[in-house]
C-alpha positions as a LaTeX table, in Angstrom:
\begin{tabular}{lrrr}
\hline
Residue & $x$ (\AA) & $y$ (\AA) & $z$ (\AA) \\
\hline
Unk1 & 72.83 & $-81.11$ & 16.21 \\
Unk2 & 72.90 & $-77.98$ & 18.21 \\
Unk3 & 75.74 & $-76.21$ & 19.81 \\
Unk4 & 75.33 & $-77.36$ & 23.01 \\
Unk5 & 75.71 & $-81.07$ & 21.66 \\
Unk6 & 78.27 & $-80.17$ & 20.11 \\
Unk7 & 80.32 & $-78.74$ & 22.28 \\
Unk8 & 79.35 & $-82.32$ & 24.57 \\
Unk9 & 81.09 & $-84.06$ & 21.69 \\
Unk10 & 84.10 & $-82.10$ & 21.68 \\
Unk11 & 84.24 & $-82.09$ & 25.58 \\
Unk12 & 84.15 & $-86.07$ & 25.47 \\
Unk13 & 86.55 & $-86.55$ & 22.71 \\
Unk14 & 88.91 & $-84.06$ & 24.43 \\
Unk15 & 88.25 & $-86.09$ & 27.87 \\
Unk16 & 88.52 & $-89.61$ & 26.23 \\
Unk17 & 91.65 & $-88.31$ & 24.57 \\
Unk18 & 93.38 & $-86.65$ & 27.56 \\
Unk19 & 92.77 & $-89.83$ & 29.56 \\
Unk20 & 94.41 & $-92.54$ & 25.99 \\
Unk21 & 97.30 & $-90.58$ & 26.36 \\
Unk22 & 97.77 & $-90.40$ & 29.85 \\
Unk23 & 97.45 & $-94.06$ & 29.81 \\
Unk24 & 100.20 & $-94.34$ & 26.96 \\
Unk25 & 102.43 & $-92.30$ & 29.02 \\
Unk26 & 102.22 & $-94.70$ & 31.90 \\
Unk27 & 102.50 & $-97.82$ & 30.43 \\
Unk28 & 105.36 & $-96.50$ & 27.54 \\
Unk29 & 108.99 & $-97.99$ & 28.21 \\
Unk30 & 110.92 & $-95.64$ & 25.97 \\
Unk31 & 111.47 & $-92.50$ & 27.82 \\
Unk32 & 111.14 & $-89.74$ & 24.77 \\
Unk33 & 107.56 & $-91.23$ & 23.89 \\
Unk34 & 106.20 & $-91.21$ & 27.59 \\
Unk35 & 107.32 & $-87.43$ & 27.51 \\
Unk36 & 105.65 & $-86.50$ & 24.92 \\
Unk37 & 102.20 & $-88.54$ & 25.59 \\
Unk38 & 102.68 & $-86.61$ & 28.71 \\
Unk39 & 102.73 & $-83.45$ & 27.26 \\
Unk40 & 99.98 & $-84.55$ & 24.59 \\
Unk41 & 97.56 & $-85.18$ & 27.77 \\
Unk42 & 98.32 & $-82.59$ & 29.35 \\
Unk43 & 96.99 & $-80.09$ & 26.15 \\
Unk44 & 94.23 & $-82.27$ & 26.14 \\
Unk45 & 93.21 & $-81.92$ & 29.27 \\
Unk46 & 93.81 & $-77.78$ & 28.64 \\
Unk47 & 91.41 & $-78.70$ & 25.43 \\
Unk48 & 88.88 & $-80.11$ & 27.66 \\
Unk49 & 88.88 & $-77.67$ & 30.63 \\
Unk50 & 87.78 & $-75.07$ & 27.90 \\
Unk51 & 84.51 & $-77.10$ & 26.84 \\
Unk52 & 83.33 & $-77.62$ & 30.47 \\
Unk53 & 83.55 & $-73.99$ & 31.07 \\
Unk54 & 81.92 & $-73.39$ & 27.92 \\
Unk55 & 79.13 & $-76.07$ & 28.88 \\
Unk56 & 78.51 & $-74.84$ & 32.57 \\
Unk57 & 78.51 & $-71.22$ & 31.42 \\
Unk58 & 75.45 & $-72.04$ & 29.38 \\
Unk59 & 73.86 & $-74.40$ & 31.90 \\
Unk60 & 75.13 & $-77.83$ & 30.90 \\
Unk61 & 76.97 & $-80.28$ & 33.01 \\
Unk62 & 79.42 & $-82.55$ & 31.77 \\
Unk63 & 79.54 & $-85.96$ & 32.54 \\
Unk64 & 82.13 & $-88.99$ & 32.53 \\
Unk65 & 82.43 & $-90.57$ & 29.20 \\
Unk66 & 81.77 & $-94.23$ & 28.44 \\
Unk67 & 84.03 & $-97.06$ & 29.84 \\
Unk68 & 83.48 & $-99.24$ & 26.61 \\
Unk69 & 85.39 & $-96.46$ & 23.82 \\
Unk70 & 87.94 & $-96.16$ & 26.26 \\
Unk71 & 88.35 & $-100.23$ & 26.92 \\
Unk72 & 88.13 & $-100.68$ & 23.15 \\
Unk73 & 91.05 & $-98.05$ & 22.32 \\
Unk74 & 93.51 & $-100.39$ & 24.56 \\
Unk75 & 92.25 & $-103.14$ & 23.17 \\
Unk76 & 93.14 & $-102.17$ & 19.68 \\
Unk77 & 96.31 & $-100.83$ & 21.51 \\
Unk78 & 98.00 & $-103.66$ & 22.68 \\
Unk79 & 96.98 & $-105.94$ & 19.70 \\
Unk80 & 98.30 & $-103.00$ & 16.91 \\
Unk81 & 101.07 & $-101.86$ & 19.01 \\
Unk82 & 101.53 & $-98.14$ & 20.53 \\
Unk83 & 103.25 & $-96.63$ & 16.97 \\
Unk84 & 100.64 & $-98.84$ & 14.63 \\
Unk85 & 97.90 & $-97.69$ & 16.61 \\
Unk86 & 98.67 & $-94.22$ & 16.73 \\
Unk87 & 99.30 & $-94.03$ & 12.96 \\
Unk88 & 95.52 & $-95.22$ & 12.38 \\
Unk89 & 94.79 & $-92.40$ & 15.10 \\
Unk90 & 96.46 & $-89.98$ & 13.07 \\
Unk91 & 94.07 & $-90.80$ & 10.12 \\
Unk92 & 91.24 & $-89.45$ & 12.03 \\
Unk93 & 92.71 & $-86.30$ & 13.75 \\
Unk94 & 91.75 & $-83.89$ & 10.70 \\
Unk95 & 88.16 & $-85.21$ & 11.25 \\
Unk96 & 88.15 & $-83.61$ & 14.43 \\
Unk97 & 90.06 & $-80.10$ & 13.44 \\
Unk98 & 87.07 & $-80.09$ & 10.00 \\
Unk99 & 84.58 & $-80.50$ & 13.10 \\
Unk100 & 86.29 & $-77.61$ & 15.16 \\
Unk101 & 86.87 & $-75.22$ & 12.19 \\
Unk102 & 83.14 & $-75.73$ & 11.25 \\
Unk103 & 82.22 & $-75.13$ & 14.84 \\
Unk104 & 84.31 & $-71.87$ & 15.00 \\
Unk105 & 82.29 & $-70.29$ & 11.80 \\
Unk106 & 79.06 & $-71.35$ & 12.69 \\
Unk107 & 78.08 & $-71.08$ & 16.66 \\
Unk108 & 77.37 & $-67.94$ & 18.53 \\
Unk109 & 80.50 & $-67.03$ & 19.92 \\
Unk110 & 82.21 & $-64.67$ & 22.00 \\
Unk111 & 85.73 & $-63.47$ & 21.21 \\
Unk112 & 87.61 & $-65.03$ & 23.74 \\
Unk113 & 86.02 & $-68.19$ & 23.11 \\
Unk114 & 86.49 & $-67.67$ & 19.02 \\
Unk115 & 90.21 & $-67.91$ & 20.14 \\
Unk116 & 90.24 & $-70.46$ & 22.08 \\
Unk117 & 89.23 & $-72.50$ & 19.84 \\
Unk118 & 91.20 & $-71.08$ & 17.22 \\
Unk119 & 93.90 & $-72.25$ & 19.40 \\
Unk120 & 92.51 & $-75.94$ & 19.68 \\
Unk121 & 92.33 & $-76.16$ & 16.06 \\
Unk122 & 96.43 & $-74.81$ & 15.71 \\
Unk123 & 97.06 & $-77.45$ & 18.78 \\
Unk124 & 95.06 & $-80.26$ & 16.64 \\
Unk125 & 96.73 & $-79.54$ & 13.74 \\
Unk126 & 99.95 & $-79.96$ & 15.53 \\
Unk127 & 98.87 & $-83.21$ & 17.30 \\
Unk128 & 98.34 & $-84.63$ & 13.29 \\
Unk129 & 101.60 & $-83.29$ & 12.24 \\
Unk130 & 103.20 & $-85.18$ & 15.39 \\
Unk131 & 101.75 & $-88.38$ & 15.28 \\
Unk132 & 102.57 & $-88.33$ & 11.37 \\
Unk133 & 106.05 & $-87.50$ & 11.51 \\
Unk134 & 107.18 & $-89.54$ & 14.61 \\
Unk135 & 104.24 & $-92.41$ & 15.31 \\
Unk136 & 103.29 & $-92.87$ & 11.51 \\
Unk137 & 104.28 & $-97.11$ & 11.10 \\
Unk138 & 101.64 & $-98.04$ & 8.74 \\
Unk139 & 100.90 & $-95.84$ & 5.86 \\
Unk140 & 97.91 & $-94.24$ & 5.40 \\
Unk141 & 97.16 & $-95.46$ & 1.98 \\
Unk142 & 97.43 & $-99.08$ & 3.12 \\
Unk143 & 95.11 & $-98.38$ & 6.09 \\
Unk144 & 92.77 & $-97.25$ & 3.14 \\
Unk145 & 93.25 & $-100.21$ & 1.42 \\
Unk146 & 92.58 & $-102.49$ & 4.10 \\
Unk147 & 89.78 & $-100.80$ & 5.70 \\
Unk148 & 88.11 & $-100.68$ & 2.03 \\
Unk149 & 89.37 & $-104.02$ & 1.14 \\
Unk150 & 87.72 & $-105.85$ & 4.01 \\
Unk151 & 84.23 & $-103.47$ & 4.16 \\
Unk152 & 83.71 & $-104.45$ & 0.35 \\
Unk153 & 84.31 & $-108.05$ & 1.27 \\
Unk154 & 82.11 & $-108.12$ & 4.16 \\
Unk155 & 79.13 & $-106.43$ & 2.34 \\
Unk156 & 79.15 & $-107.61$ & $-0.36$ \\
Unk157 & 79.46 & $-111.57$ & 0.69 \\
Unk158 & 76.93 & $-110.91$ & 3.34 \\
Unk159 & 74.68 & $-110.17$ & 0.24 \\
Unk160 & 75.66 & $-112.98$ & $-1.51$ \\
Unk161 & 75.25 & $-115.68$ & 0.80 \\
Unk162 & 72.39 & $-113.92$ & 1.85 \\
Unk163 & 70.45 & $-113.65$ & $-1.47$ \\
Unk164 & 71.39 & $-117.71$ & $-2.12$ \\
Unk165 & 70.33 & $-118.82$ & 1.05 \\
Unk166 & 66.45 & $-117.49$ & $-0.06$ \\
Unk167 & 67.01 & $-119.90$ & $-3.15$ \\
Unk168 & 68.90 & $-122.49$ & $-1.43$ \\
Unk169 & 67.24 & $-122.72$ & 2.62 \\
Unk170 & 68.09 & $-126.48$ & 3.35 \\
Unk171 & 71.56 & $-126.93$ & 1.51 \\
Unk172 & 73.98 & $-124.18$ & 3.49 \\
Unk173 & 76.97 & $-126.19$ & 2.31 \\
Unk174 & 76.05 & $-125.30$ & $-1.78$ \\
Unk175 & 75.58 & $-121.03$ & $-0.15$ \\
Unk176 & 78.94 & $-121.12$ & 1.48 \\
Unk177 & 80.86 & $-122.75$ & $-1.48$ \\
Unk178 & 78.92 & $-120.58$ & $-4.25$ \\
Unk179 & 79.99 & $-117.72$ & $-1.86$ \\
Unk180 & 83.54 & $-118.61$ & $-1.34$ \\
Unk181 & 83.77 & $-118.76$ & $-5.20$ \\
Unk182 & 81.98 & $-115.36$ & $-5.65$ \\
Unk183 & 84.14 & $-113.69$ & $-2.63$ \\
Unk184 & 87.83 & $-115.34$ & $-4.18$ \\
Unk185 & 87.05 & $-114.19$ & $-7.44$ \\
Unk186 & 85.98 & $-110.95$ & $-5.78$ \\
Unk187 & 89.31 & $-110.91$ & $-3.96$ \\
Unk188 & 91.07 & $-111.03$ & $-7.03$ \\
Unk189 & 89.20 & $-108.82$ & $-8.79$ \\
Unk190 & 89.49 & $-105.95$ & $-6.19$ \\
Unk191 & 93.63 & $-106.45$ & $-5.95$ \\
Unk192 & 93.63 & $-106.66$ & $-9.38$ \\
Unk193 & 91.79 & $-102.98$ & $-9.70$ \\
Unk194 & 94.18 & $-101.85$ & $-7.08$ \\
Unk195 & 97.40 & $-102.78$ & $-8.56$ \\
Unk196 & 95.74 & $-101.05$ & $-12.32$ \\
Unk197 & 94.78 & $-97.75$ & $-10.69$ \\
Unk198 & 97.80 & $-97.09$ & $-8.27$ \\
Unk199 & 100.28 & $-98.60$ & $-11.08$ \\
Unk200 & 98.32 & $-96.14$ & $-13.87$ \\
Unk201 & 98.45 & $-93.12$ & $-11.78$ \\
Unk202 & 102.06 & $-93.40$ & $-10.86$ \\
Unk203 & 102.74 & $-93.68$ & $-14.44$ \\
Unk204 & 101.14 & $-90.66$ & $-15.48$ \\
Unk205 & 102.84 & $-88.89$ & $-12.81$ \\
Unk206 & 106.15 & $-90.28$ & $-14.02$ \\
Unk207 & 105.00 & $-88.88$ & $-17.67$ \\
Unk208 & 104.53 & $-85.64$ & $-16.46$ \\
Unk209 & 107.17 & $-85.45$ & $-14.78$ \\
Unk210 & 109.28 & $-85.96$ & $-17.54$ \\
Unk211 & 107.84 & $-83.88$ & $-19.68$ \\
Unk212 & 108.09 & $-80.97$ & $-17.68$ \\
Unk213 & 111.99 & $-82.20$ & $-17.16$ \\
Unk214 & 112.28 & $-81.55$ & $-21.12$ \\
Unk215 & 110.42 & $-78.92$ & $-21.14$ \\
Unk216 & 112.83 & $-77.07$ & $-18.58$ \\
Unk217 & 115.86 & $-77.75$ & $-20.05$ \\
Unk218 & 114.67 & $-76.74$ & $-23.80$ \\
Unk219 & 111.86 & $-73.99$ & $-22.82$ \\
Unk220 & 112.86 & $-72.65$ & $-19.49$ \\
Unk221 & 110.90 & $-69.77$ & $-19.80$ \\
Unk222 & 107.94 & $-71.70$ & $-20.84$ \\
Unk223 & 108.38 & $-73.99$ & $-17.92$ \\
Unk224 & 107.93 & $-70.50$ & $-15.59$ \\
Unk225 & 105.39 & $-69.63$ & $-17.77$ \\
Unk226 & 103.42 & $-72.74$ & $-16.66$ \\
Unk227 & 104.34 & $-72.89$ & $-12.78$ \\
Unk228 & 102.71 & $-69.06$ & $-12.99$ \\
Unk229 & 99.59 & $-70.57$ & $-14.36$ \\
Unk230 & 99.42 & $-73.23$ & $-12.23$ \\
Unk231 & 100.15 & $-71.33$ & $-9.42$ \\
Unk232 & 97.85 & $-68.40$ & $-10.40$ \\
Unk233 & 94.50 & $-70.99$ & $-10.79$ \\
Unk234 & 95.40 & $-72.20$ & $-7.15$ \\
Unk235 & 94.72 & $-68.54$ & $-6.09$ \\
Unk236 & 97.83 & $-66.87$ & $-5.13$ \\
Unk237 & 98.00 & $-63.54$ & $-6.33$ \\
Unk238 & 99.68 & $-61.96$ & $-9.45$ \\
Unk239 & 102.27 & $-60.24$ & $-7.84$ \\
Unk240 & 103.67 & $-63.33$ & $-5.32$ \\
Unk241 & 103.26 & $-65.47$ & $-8.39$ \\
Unk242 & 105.68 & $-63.18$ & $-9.89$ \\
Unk243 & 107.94 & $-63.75$ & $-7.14$ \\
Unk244 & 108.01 & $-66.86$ & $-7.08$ \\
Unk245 & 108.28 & $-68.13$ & $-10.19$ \\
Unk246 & 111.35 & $-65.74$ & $-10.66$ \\
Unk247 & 113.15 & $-67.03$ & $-7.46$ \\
Unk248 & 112.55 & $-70.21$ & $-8.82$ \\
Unk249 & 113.62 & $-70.07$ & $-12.19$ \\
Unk250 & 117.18 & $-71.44$ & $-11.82$ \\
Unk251 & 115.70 & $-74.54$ & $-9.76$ \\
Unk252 & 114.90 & $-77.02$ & $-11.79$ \\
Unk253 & 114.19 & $-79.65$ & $-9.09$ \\
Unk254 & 112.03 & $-76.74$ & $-6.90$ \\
Unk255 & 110.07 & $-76.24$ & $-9.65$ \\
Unk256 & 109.41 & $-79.89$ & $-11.28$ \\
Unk257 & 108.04 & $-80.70$ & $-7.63$ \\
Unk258 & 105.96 & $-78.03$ & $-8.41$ \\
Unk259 & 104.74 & $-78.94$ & $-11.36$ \\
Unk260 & 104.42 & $-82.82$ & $-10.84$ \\
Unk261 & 102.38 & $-84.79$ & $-8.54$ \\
Unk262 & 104.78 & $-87.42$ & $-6.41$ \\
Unk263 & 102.50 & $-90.65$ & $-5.62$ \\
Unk264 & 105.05 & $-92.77$ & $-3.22$ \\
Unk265 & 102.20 & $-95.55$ & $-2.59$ \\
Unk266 & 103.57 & $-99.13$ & $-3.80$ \\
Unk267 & 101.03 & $-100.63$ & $-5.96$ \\
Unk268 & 102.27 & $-104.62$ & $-5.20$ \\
Unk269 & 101.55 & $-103.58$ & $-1.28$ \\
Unk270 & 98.40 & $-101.92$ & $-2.15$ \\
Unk271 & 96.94 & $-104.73$ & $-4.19$ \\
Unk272 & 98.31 & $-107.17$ & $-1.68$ \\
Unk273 & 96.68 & $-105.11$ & 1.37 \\
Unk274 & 93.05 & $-105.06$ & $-0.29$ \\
Unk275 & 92.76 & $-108.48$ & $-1.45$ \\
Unk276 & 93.93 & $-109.92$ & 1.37 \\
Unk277 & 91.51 & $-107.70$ & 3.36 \\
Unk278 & 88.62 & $-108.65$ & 1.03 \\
Unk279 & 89.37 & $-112.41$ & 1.83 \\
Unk280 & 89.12 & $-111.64$ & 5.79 \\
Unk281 & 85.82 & $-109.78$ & 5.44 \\
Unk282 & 84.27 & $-112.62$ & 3.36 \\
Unk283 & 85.44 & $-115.30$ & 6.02 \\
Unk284 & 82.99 & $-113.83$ & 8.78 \\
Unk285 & 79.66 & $-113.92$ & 6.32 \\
Unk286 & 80.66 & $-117.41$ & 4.71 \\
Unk287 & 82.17 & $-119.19$ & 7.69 \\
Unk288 & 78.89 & $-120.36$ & 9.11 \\
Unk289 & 77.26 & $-121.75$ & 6.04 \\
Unk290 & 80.35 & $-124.40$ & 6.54 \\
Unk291 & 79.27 & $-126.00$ & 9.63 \\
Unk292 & 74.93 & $-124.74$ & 10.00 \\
Unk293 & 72.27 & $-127.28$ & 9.57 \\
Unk294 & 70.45 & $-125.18$ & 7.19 \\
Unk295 & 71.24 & $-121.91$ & 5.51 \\
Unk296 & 68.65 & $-119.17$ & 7.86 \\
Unk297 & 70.46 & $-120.60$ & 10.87 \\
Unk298 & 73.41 & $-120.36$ & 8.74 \\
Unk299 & 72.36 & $-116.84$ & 8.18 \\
Unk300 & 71.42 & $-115.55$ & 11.52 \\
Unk301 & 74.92 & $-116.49$ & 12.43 \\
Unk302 & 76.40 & $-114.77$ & 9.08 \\
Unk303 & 74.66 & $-111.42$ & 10.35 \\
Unk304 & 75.50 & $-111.59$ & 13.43 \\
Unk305 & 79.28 & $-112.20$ & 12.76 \\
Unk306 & 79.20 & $-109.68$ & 9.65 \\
Unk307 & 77.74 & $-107.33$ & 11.83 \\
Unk308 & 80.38 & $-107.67$ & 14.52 \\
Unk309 & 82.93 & $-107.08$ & 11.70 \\
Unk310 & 81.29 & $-103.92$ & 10.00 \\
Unk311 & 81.44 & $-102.62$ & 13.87 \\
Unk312 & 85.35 & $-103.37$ & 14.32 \\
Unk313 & 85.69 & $-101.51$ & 10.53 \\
Unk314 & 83.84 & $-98.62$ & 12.21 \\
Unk315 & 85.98 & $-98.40$ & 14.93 \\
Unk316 & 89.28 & $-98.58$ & 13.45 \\
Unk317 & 87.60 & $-95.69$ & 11.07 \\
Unk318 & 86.65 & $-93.58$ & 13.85 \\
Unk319 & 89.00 & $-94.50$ & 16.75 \\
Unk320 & 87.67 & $-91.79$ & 18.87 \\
Unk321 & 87.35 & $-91.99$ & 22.58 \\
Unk322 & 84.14 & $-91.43$ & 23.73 \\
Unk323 & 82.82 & $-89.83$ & 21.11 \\
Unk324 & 79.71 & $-89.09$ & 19.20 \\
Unk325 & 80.86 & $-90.08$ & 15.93 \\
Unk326 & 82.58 & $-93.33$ & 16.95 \\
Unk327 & 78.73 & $-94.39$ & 17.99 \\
Unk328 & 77.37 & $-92.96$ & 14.68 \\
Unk329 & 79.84 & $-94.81$ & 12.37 \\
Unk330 & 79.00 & $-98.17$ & 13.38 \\
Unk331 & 75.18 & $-96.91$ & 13.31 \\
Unk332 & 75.93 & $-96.29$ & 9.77 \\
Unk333 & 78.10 & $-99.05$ & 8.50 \\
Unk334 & 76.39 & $-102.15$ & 10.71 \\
Unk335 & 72.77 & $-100.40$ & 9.35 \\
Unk336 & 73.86 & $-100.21$ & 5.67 \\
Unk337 & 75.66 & $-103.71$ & 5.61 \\
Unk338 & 72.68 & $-105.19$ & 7.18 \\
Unk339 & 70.38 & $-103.07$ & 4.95 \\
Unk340 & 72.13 & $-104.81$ & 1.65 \\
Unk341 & 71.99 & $-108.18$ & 2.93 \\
Unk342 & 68.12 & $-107.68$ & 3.58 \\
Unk343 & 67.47 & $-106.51$ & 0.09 \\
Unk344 & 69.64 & $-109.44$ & $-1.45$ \\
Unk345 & 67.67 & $-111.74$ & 0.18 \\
Unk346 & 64.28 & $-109.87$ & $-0.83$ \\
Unk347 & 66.01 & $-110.61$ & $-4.08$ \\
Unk348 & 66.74 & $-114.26$ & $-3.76$ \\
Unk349 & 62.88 & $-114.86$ & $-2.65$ \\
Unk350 & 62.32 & $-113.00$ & $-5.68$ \\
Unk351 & 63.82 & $-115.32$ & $-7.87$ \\
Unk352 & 62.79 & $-118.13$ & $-6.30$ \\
Unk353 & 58.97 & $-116.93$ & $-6.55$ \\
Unk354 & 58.96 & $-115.79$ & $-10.16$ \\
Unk355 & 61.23 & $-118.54$ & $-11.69$ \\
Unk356 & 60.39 & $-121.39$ & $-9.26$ \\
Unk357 & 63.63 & $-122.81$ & $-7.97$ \\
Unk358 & 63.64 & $-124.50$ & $-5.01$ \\
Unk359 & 66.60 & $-126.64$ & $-3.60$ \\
\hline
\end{tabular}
């Protein structure tokens, strides 16, 4: 992608953006949050006044972005709810300041433009902070969860029922019940590996936190010994390490945090949010083999559904206005769902060539 297209991108997510947030100013009842999408908009539309000068000095025009992104983001708006939906939005805002910063070192530049857009990145960065710290409803971890959850269910069901209904073309009934089985067990399987990995990692943060605990209060001066070296392979120099660790030496709780990773994710709530997700993403591939005559007009409905699904993943992902990347995220989830089903049923014809079942 070249600069110029890139600087497009940035001018229609700053556009799409500018215009969310004026919306969420107008239609916000409490007075403090209509202020401050105000003000958000209003550095937005500072944000986006920059790229159109930068585009029409080199010879580009700008144009309106598309209806549908903007459409879709009140959609998902009044269905999440203003502080739900902006925590998901949060999740994606150090996308954008990665795509700035990467920007900033690699175009041909002049200075005045290097900072602006050193300033767009500090305002960006800000804009995360905010929507964090005051919008944040819905952790981010559980987002995770649920987005993974339900993509894993939806793939890999679509597969499933896809693969069987090569082996099993008149009898969609037997596909959607030998899926439901797979995607249940699945379910279980996947909350189950959850709950193990979040529960095992806060344990061994516990442990380490205790040891370092003992280890302050028997070997203090070991205990600086190993903030130095921790703080020394994270590249701060000699000297400040120094500093620090002797400020710190009387502060036990200063320096455990340190030390100690804190994990505050709930591992009950984590399993609960993935395998409950898995179990809505198999629904849209296995539904159809319920109630079709046979399983390929089972299946045409399956990946149609599936496919709908993998694009409402995408945009909960992305939640971008307008943007490049919202388009290119479904691209790549609907195309690599769909790609998975297509081999698993190259598969199931497979099977039933070289081993001759037929049902």
């Amino acid at each position: 992608m070249n600069e110029t297209t890139k600087a497009m991108s940035f001018y229609t997510d700053e556009r799409g953006a500018s215009r969310l947030y004026a919306y969420l100013a107008g239609s916000e009842k409490d007075p403090a949050l209509r202020a401050r999408f105000a003000e958000l908009a209003r550095v937005e539309n500072l944000h986006m006044a920059f790229w159109r000068a930068f585009l029409l000095k080199r010879g580009i025009a700008t144009a309106e972005p598309s209806w549908f992104s903007f459409a879709w983001a009140r959609l998902l708006r009044r269905i999440l709810g203003t502080r739900r939906y902006l925590s998901l939005l949060e999740i994606t805002e150090a996308t954008a300041v990665d795509s700035y910063y990467q920007f900033l070192n690699s175009a041909t530049l002049e200075e005045a433009e290097k900072t602006n857009i050193a300033r767009i990145i500090e305002d960006e960065l800000g804009h995360e902070e905010e929507l964090e710290s005051q919008f944040n409803a819905l952790p981010k971890d559980n987002v995770r969860d649920f987005v993974m959850g339900m993509n894993d269910g939806l793939v890999e069901l679509l597969g499933a029922v896809t693969g069987l209904s090569a082996v099993y073309p008149t009898r969609p009934q037997i596909v959607a019940v030998n899926g439901l089985v797979v995607g249940l067990a699945g379910a279980l399987s996947m909350a189950i590996g959850t709950w193990v990995s979040v529960r095992s990692q806060r344990q061994v943060n516990e442990g380490i936190r205790r040891k370092t605990d003992l280890l302050f209060s028997v070997a203090p001066k070991r205990a600086q010994a190993e903030l130095a070296r921790k703080l020394t392979e994270s590249g701060m120099p000699a000297d400040l390490t120094d500093e620090v660790t002797e400020k710190l030496a009387s502060n036990k709780e200063a320096m455990i945090g340190l030390l100690t990773e804190h994990t505050p994710v709930n591992e009950i709530r984590s399993a609960l949010f993935t395998g409950v997700a898995y179990i809505i993403g198999l629904l849209f591939p296995v539904l159809p083999y319920f109630f079709a005559r046979n399983s390929f007009m089972a299946l045409i409905f399956s990946v149609f559904f599936a496919g709908l699904a993998l694009a409402i993943v995408a945009s909960i992902i992305t939640l971008t206005a307008g943007s490049n990347a919202f388009r290119r995220k479904i691209r790549e989830m609907v195309i690599t769902g769909l790609g998975a089903a297509a081999a698993s049923y190259a598969f199931g014809r497979l099977v039933q060539a070289v081993f001759g079942i037929h049902a």
